[in-house]
C-alpha positions as CSV (number, residue, x, y, z in Angstrom):
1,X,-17.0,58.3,67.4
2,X,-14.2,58.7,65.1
3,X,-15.2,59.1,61.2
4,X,-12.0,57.8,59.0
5,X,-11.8,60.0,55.9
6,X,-13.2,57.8,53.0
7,X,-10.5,56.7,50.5
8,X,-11.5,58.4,47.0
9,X,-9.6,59.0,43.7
10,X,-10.2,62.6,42.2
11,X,-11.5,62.3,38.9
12,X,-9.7,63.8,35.4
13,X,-13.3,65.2,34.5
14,X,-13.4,62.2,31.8
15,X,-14.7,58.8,33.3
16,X,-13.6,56.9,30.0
17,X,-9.9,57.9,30.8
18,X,-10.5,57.4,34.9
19,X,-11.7,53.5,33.8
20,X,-8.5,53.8,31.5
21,X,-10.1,53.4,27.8
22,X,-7.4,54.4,25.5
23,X,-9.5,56.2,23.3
24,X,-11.6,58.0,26.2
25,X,-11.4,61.5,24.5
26,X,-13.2,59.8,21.6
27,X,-15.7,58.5,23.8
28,X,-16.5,61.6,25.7
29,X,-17.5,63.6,22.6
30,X,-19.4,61.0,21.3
31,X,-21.4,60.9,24.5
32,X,-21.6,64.9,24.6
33,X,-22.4,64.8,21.2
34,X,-25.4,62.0,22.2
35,X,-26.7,63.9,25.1
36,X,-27.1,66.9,22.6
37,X,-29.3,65.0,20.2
38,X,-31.0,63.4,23.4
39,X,-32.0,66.9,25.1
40,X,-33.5,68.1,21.3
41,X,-35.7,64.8,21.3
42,X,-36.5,65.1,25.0
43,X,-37.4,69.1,24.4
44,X,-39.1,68.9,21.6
45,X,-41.1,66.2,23.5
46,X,-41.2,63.5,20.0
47,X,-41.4,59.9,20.7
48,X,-38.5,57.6,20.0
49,X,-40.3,57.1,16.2
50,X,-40.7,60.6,15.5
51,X,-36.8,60.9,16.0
52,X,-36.2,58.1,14.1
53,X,-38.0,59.4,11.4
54,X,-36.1,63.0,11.7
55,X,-32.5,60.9,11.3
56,X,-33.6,58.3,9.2
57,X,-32.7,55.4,11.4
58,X,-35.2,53.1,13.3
59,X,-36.2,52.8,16.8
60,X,-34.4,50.4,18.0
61,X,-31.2,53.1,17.4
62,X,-32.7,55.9,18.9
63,X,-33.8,53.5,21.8
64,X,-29.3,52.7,21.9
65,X,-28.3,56.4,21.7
66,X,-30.5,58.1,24.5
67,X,-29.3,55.3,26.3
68,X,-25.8,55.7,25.7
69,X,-25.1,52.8,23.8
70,X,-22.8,54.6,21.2
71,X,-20.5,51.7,19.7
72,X,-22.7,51.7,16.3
73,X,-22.3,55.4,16.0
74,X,-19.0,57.2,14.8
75,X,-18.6,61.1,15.7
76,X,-19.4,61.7,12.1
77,X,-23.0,60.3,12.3
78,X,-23.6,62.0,15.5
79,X,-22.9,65.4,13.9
80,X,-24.8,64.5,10.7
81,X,-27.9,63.6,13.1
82,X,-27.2,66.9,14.8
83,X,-27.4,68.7,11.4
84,X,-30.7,67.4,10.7
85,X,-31.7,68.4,13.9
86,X,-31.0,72.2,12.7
87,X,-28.0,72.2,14.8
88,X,-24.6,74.4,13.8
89,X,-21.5,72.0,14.1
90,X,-18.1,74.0,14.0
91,X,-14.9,72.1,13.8
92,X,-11.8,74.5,15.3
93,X,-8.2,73.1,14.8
94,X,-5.6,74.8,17.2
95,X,-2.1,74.3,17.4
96,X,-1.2,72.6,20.5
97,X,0.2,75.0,23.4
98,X,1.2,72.3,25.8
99,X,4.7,71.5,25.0
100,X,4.2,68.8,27.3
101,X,2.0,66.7,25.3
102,X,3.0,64.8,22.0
103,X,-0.4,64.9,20.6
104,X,-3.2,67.3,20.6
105,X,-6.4,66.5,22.1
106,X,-10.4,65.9,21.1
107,X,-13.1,68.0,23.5
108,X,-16.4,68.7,22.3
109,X,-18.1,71.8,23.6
110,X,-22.2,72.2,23.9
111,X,-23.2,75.5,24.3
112,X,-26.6,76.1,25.9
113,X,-29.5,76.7,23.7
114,X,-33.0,78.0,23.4
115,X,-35.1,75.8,21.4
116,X,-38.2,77.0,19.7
117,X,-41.6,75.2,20.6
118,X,-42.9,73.6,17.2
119,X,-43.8,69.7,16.7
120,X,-41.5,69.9,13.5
């Protein structure tokens, strides 16, 4: 039996810009920035309300944010949300390297963390 190699594209490591969204780096930190706030709900084991409550929105958006609905959030909310969460958000503007490139780029970097166990 011969097996024919299945035809695959390799992706860029950002699926906004593999589907060809123009601002995909935009999208990607919002989402990384979403799955942050996400994993402190999830470890900190609060219902959707008690998060809601935390970030002074309702439900309903908490319910649209773990579930990666992020058009009614701007990067800006998502780091205040963060802050209330007891998060540190650093901003670092480099000058850009690649010579090759006419503009600079967005990336948002989670580094892993140990949360304490409290209800708070």
């Amino acid at each position: 039996m011969n097996k024919k190699p299945i035809k695959h594209t390799e992706s860029s490591g950002n699926v906004y810009q593999d589907l060809g969204f123009v601002d995909a780096e935009a999208r990607l930190a919002k989402a990384n920035l979403a799955m942050r706030i996400t994993d402190i709900i999830e470890k900190k084991k609060w219902k959707q309300i008690d998060a809601a409550e935390k970030l002074g929105i309702n439900q309903p958006k908490i319910s649209a944010l773990t579930r990666g609905q992020l058009s009614g959030f701007s990067i800006e909310r998502l780091i205040h949300f963060l802050r209330l969460l007891n998060q540190n958000v650093e901003i670092v503007v480099r000058n850009n390297s690649m010579r090759h490139k006419a503009y600079g780029y967005l990336k948002v970097i989670c580094r892993k963390f140990n949360l304490v166990a409290s209800g708070a």
